[in-house]
FIDRENGU-629290 format. One record per residue (C-alpha): x, y, z; residue in three letters. Coordinates in Angstrom, 2 decimals, decimal comma. Layout:
// FIDRENGU-629290
((X Y Z) ALA)
...
***
This chain:
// FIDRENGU-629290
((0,00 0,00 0,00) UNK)
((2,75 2,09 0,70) UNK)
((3,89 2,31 -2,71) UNK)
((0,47 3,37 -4,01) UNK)
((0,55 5,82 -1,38) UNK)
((4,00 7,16 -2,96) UNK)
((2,15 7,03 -6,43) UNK)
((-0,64 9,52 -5,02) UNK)
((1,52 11,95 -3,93) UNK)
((3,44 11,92 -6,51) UNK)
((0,76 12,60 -8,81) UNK)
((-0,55 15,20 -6,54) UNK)
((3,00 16,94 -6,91) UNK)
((2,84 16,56 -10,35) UNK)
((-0,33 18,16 -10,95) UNK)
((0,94 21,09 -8,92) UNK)
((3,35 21,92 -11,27) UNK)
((0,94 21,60 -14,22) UNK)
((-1,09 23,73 -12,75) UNK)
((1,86 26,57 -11,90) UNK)
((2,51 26,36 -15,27) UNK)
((-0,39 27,19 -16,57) UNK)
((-1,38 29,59 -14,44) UNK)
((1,68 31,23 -15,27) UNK)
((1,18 31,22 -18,99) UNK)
((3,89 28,27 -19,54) UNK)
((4,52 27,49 -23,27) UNK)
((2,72 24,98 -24,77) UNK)
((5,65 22,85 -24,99) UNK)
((6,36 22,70 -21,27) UNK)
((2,54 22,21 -20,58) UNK)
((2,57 19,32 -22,88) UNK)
((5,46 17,87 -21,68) UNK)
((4,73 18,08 -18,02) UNK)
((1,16 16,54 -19,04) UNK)
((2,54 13,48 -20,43) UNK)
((4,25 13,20 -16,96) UNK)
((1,47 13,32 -15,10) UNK)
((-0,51 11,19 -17,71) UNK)
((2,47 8,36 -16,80) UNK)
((2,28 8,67 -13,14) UNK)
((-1,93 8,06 -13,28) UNK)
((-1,21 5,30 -15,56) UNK)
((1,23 3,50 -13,23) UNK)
((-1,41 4,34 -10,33) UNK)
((-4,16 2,45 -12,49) UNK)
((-7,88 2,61 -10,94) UNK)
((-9,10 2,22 -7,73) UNK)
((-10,81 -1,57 -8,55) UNK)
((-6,81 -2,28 -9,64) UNK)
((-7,31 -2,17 -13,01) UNK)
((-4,67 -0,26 -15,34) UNK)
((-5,14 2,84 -16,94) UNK)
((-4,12 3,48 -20,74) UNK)
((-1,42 5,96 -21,14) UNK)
((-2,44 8,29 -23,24) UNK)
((0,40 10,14 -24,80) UNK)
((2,02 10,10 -28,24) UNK)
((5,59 7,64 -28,99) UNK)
((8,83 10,05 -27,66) UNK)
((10,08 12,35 -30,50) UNK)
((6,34 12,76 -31,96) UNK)
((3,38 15,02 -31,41) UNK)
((-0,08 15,73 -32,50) UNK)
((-1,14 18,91 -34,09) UNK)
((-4,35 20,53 -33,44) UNK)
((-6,27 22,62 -35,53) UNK)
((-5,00 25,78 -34,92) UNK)
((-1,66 24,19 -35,71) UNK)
((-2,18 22,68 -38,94) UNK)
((-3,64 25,91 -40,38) UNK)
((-0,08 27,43 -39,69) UNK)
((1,13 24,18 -41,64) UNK)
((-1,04 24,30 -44,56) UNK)
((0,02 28,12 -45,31) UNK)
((3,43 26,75 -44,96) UNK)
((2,98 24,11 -47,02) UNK)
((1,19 26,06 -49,57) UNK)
((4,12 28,67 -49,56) UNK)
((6,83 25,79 -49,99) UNK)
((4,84 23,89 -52,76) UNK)
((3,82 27,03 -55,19) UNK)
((7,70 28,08 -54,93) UNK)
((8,42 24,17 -56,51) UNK)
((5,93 24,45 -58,94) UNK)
((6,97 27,94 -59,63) UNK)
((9,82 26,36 -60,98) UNK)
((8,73 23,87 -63,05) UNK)
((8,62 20,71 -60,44) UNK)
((6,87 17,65 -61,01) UNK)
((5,66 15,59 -57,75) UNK)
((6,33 11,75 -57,04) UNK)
((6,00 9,46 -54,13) UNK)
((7,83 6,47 -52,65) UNK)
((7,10 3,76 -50,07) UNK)
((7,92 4,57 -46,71) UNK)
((9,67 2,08 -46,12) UNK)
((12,96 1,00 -48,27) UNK)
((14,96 -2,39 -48,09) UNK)
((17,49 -2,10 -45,46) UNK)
((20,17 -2,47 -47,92) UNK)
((19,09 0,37 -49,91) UNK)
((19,56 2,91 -46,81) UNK)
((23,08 1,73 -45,68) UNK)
((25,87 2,74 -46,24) UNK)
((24,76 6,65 -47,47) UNK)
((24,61 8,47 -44,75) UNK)
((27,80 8,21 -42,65) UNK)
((27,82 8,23 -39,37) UNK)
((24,37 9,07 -39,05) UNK)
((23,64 5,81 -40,33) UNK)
((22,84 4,69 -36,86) UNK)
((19,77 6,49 -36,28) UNK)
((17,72 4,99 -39,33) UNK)
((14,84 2,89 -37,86) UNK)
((14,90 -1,02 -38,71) UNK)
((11,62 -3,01 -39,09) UNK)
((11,79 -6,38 -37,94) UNK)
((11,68 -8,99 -40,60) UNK)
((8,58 -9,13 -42,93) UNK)
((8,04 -12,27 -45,30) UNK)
((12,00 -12,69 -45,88) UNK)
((12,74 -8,93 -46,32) UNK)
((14,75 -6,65 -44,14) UNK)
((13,26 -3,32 -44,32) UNK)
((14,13 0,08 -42,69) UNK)
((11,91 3,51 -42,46) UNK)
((12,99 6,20 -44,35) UNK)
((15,53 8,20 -43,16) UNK)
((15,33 11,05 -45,75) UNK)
((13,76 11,70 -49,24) UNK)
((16,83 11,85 -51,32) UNK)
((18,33 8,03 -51,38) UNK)
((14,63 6,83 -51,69) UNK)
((14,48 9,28 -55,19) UNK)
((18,17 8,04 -56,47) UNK)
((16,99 4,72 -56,38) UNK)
((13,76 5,26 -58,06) UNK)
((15,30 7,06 -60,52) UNK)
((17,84 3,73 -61,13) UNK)
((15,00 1,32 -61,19) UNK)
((12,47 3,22 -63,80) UNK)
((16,12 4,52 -65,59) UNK)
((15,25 8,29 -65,76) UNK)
((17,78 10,58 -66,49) UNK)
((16,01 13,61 -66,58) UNK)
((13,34 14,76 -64,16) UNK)
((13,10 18,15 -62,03) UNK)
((10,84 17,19 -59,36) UNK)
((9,74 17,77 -55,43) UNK)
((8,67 15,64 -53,04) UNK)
((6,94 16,13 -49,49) UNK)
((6,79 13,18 -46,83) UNK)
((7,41 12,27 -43,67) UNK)
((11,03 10,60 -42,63) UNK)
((12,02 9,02 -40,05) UNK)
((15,05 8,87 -37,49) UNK)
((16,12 6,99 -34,10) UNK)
((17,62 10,23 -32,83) UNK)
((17,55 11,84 -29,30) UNK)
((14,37 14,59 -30,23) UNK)
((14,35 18,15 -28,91) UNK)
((10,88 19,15 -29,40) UNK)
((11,66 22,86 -28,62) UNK)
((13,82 22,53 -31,24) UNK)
((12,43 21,52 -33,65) UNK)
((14,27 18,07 -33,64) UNK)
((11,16 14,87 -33,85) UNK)
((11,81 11,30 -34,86) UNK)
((8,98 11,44 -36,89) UNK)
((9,14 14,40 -39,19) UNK)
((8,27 15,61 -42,64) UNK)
((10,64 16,83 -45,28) UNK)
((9,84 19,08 -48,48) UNK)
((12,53 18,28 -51,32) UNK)
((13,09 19,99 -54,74) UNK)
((15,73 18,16 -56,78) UNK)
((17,45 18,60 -60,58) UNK)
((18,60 15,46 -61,77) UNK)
((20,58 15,50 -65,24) UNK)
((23,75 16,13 -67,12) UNK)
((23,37 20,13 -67,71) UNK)
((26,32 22,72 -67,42) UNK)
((28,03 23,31 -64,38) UNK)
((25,86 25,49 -61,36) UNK)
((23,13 26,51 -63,54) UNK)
((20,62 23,92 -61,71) UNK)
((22,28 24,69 -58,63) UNK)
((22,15 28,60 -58,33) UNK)
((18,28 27,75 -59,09) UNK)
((18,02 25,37 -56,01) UNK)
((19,80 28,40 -53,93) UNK)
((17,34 30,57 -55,44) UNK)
((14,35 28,86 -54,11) UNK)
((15,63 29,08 -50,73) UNK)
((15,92 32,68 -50,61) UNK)
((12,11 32,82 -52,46) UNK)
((10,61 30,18 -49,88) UNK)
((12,62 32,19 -46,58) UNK)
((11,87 35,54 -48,02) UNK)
((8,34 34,49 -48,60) UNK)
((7,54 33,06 -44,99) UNK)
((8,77 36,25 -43,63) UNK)
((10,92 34,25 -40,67) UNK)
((13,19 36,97 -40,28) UNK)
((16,27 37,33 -41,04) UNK)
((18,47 34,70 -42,67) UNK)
((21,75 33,42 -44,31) UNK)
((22,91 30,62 -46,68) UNK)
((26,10 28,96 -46,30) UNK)
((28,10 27,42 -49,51) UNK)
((31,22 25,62 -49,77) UNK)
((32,05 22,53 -51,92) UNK)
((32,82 19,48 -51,33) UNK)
((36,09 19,42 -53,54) UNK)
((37,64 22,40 -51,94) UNK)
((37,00 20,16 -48,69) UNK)
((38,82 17,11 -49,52) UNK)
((41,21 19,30 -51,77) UNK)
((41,82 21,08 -48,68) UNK)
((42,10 18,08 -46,55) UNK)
((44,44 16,65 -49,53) UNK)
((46,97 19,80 -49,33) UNK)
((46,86 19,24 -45,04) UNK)
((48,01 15,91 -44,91) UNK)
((44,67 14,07 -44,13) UNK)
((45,13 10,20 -45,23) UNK)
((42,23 9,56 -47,95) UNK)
((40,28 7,18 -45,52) UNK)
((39,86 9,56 -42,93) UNK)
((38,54 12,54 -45,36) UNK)
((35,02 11,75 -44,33) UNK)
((35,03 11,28 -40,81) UNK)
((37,23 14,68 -40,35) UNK)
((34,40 16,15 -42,63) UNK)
((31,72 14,82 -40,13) UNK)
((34,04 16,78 -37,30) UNK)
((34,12 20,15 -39,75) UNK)
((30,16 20,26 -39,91) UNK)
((30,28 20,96 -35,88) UNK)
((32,02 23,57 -36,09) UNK)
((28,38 25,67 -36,22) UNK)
((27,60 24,31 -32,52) UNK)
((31,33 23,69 -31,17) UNK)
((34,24 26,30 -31,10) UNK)
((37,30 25,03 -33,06) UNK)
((38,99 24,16 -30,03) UNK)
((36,92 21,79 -29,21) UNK)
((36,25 20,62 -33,21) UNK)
((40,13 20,07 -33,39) UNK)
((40,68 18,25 -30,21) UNK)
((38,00 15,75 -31,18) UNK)
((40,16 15,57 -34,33) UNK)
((43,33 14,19 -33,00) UNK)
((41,58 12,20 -29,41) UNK)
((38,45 10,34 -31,28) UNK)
((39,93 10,56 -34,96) UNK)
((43,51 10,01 -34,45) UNK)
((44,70 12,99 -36,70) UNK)
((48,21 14,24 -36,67) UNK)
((47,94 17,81 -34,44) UNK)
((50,16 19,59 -36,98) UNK)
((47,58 18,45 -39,84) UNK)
((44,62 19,43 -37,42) UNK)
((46,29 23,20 -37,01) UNK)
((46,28 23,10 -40,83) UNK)
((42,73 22,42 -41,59) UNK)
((42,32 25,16 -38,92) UNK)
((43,83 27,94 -40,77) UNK)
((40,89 27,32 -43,76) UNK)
((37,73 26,24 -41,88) UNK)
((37,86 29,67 -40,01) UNK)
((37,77 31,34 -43,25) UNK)
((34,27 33,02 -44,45) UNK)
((33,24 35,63 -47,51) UNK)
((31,68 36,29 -50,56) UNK)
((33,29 36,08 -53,98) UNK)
((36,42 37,70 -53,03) UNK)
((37,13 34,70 -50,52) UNK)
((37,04 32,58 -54,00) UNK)
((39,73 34,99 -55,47) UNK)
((41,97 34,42 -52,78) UNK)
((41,84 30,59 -52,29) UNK)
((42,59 30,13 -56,18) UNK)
((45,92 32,05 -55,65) UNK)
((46,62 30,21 -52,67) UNK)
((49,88 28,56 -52,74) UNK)
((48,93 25,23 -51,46) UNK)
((45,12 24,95 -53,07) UNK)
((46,26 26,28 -56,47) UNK)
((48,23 23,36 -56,96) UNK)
((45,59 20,55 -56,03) UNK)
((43,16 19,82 -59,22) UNK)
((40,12 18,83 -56,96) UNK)
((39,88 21,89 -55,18) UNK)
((40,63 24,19 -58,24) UNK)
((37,49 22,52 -59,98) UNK)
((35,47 23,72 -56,88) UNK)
((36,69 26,92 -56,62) UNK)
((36,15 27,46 -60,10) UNK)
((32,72 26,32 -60,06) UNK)
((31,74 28,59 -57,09) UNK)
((33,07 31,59 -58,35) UNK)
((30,63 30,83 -61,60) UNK)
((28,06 29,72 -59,13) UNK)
((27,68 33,30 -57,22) UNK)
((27,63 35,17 -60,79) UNK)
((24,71 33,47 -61,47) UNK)
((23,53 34,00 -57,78) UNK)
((24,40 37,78 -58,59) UNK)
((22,07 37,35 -61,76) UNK)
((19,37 36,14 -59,64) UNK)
((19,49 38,93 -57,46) UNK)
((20,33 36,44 -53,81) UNK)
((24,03 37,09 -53,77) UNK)
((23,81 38,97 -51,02) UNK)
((22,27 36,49 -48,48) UNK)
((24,78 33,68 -49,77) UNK)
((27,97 33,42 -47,75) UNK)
((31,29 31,39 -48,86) UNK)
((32,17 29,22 -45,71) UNK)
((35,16 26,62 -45,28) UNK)
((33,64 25,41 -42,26) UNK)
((30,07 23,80 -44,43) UNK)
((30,84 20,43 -44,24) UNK)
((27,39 18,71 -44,57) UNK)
((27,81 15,12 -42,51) UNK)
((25,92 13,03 -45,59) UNK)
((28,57 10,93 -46,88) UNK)
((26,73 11,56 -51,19) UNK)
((27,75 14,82 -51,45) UNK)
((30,45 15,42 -54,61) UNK)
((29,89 18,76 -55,08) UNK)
((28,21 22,12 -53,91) UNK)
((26,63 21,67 -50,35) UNK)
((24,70 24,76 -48,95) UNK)
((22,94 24,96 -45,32) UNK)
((20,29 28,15 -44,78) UNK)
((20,24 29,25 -40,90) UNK)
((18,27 32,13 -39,43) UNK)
((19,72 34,86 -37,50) UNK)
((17,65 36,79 -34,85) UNK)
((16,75 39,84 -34,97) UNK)
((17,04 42,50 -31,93) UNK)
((13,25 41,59 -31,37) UNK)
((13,67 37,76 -31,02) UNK)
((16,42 38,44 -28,69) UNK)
((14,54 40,73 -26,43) UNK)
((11,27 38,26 -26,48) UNK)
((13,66 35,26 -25,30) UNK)
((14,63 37,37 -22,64) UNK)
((11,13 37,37 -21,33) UNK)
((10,69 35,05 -18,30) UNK)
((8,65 32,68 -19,67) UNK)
((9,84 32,38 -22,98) UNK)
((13,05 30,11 -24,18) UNK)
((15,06 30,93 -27,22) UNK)
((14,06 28,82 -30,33) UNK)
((17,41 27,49 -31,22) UNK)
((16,90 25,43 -34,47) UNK)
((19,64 24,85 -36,51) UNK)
((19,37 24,99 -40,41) UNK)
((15,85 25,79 -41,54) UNK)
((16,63 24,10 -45,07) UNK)
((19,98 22,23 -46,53) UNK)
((21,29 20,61 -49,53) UNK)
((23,59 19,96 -52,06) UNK)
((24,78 18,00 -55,33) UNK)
((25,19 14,43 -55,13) UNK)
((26,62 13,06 -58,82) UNK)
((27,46 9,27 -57,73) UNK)
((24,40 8,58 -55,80) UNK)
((21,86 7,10 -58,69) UNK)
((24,98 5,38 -59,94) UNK)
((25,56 3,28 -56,75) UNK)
((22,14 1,73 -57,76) UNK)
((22,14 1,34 -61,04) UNK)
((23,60 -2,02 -62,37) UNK)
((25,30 -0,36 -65,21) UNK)
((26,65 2,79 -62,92) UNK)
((25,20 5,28 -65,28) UNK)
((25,69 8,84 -63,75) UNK)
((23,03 10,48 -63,50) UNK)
((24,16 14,27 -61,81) UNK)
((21,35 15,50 -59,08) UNK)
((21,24 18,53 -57,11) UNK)
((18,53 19,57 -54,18) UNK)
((17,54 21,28 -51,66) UNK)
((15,44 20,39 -48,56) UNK)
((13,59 22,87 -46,69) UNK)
((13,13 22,12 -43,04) UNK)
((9,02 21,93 -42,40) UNK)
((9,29 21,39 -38,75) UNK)
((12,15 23,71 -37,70) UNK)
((9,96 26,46 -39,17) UNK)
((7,16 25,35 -37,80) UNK)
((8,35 25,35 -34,31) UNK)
((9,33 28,86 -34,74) UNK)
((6,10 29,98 -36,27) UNK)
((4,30 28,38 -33,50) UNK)
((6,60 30,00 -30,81) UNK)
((6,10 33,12 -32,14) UNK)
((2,23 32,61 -32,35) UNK)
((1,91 31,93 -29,17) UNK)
((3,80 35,53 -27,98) UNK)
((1,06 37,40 -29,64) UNK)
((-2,62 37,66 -29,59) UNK)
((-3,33 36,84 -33,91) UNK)
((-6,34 34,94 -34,33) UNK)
((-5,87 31,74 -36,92) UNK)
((-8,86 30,77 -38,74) UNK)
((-8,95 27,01 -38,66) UNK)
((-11,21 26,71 -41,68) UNK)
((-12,10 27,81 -44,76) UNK)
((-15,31 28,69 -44,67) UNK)
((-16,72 31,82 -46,68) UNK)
((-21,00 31,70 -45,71) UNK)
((-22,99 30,16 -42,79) UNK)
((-26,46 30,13 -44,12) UNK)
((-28,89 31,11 -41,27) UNK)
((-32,26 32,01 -40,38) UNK)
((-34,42 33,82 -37,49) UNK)
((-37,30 31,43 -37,85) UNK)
((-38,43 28,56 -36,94) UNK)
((-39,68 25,24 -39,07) UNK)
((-37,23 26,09 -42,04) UNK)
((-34,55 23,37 -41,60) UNK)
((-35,16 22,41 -45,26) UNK)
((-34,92 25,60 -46,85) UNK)
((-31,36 26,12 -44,98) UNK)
((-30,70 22,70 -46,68) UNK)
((-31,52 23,49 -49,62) UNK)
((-29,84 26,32 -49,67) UNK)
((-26,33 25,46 -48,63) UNK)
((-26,82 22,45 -50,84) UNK)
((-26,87 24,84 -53,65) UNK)
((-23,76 26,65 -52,72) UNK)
((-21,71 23,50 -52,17) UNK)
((-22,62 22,49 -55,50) UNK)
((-21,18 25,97 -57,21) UNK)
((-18,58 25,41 -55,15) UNK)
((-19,05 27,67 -52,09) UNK)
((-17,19 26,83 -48,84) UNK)
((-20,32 26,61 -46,64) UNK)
((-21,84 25,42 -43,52) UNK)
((-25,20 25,11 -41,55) UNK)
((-26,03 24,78 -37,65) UNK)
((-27,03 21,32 -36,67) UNK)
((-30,41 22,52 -35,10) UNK)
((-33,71 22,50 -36,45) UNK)
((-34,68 26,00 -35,12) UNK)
((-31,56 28,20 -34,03) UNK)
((-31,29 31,17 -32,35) UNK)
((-30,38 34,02 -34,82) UNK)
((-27,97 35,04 -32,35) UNK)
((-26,11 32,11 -31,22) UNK)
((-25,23 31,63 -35,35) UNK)
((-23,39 35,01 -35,75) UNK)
((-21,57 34,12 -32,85) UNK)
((-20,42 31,11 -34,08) UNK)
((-19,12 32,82 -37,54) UNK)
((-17,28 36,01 -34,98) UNK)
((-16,20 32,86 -33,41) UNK)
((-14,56 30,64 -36,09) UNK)
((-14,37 33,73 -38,82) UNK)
((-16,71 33,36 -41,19) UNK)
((-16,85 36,25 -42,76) UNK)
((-20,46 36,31 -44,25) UNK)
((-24,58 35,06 -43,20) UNK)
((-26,75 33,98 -46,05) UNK)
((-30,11 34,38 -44,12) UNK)
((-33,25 33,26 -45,74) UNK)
((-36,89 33,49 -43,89) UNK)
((-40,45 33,21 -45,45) UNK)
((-40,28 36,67 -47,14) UNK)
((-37,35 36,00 -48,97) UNK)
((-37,87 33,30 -49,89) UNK)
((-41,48 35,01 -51,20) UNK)
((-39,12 37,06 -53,28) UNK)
((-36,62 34,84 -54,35) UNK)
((-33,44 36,57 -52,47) UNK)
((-31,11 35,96 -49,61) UNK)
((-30,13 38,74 -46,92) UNK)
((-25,77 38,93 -46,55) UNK)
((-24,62 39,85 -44,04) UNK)
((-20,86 40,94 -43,73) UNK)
((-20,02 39,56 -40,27) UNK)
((-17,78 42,14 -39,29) UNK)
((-19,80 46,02 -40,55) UNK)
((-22,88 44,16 -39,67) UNK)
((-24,19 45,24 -43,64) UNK)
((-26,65 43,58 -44,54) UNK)
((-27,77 44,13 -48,35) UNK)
((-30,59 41,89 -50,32) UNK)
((-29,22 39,03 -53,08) UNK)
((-30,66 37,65 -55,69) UNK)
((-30,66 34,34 -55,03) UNK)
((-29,58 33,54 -58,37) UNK)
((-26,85 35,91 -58,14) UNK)
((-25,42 34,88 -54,55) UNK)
((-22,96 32,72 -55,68) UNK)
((-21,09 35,47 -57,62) UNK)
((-21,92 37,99 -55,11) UNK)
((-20,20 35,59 -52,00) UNK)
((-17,20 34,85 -54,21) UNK)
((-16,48 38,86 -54,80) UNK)
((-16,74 39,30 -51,57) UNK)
((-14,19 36,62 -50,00) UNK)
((-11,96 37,19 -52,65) UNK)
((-12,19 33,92 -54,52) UNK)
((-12,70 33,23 -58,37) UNK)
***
């Protein structure tokens, strides 16, 4: 007994602090994670007949979205996927699962946090860890050469989540790749440019795009005296260099990768190094890098890349950094990460008692991966491929952060008319009615009540923001038109009811 005594009080502690918290206008976050707490502890307390209690919480690293949440989504969504068609992308889809073999071996060391399914009528099958080997391999089984194409899914990952962060094991990604042989950085100034459209567009704030190459990397690794089999586990080191200082990036160097200390100090003197074009100018007539071919074709190719970035009218959000490694072991060529920088504003609102920063990391990454389809295909055709991916959920969590600071009302649906009415006995009329604006393809809704309260149905569209009432009672009806009412001037003007339809859709804005 003793122990369910224990069990009480700790649930009585628990609920304490929920209620603290929301008292003291806690984020949503910490609400929802102290809830699942206190969900657990109930749970393990079961009923008083000793029966257990479900726990009722979602898997660690996932979440549920509520209304008010996916509405943010589906403008984000709608943002992302007009900027890929914008540019001429097709859509696919691929299972969500893969064969195991498919998945390893292309990710590095983050090849340990893909998800394996247990065995399934003699196959070996892992989730999805991102969209990009699932689309080289379909491209080497239907043997397409040629396709410029996007593709939004959820992925999956065995990592260690961060919710504030951003960071879920279940997530969705929104890819835009160019797969083909075309001539060099035209395809990829493109995918830059549709980072700097999609960021610009969802007004996030300020933000920056990193570029370096992957040939001035392991040119640069070349000229330091990094033995070939450890160029891309020193890369993997490199791409922390946005979370750790260099001290600590170099130490793990020489202690966990056994690099020289000298050749460490040497990689040092070029990772530090950041800039636009003129950066470019100075590594080609750098004694050491001059002389290595690999790097040379990078360089080359970036200084092309940010004239066409100039053309494009970006250049000045793009900046040239050594220390872009990019941990993916496909990468051949360009690799760009985009990463937000907060403003004064931000700053000041994370300053704010209750709030916590939003530190998330790149908001969208990619780069070009020439060998990838060919590691498929039985015949190792080439096929060269370049994307980006935009980071859905790392957005998201700062859209919904910043929702929360302020008092904007999200409309959860679409809605453009309720149809009403202030008397009674005309149920069938109202149905008749909004039938005949579903079929012209109004957005439109009724109150489940035979005889509502004229009232109670313009509060429900101030409530939900409808903007507009369609009311109908025996005299219009006597004269064949239907009172509007704009919800939010309280206007009311008679409709023909042969000309509502046009009249609504002028009115909300849609054709």
């Amino acid at each position: 007994m003793a122990g369910r005594e224990e069990l009480e009080q700790a649930v009585k502690e628990q609920g304490d602090v929920l209620r603290t918290l929301k008292a003291n206008k806690a984020p949503e976050h910490q609400i929802s994670e102290e809830l699942a707490k206190l969900m657990e502890l109930k749970a393990q307390l079961g009923t008083n007949d000793g029966k257990p209690q479900f726990l009722l919480k979602t898997p660690k690293g996932t979440r549920d979205y509520n209304p008010k949440q996916m509405a943010i989504r589906e403008k984000v969504f709608n943002v992302i996927i007009n900027s890929f068609k914008r540019h001429g992308a097709e859509t696919i889809d691929t299972p969500v699962f893969e064969l195991k073999d498919t998945l390893t071996g292309k990710y590095g060391e983050d090849s340990k946090l893909i998800y394996d399914l247990k065995d399934q009528g003699g196959e070996l099958l892992s989730l999805r860890y991102d969209l990009t080997v699932p689309f080289a391999r379909y491209l080497a089984m239907n043997k397409i050469t040629n396709i410029k194409r996007y593709h939004i899914a959820k992925v999956y990952r065995r990592d260690n989540p961060a919710m504030t962060r951003g960071r879920y094991r279940e997530f969705y990604q929104c890819d835009f790749d160019i797969a083909g042989q075309y001539d060099p950085m035209i395809p990829d100034a493109e995918c830059l440019k549709i980072v700097h459209e999609i960021l610009s567009e969802l007004q996030l704030g300020e933000f920056q795009i990193k570029v370096n190459d992957r040939r001035v990397l392991d040119g640069m690794f070349e000229v330091c005296g990094v033995p070939t089999d450890k160029f891309r586990t020193i890369c993997s080191a490199v791409d922390k260099m946005d979370k750790m200082p260099w001290e600590e990036v170099k130490n793990e160097m020489i202690a966990e990768k056994g690099l020289a200390p000298e050749t460490a100090d040497k990689i040092g003197e070029y990772v530090q190094l950041h800039g636009g074009s003129e950066l470019i100018d100075k590594l080609v007539q750098d004694a050491k890098l001059s002389q290595n071919k690999v790097a040379m074709e990078g360089l080359n190719d970036m200084k092309q890349l940010f004239v066409y970035l100039t053309l494009y009218g970006v250049e000045e959000k793009v900046l040239f950094d050594l220390s872009l490694a990019r941990g993916l072991d496909y990468y051949t060529g360009v690799i760009y990460e985009a990463i937000l920088t907060p403003s004064r504003a931000d700053i000041e609102a994370q300053q704010n008692e209750h709030s916590e920063p939003v530190n998330v990391g790149s908001v969208a990454a990619g780069g070009r991966y020439d060998g990838l389809v060919g590691m498929f295909d039985p015949k190792n055709r080439i096929v060269p491929c370049v994307g980006v991916s935009i980071g859905i959920e790392r957005i998201f969590s700062i859209m919904e952060q910043r929702l929360e600071a302020s008092d904007q009302k999200i409309r959860t649906t679409e809605t453009q008319v309720l149809v009403a009415t202030a008397q009674k006995k005309l149920l069938e009329e109202r149905m008749k009615l909004v039938a005949e604006l579903w079929k012209s393809g109004i957005k439109a809704e009724i109150i489940y009540k035979k005889n509502p309260k004229l009232l109670n149905q313009f509060q429900y569209c101030e409530e939900t923001g409808i903007p507009l009432v369609a009311i109908i009672g025996e005299q219009e009806l006597e004269d064949g038109v239907v009172k509007l009412r704009v919800v939010s001037t309280r206007e009311e003007i008679d409709v023909a009811r042969v000309n509502l339809t046009e009249e609504i859709m002028k009115r909300t804005c849609q054709s």
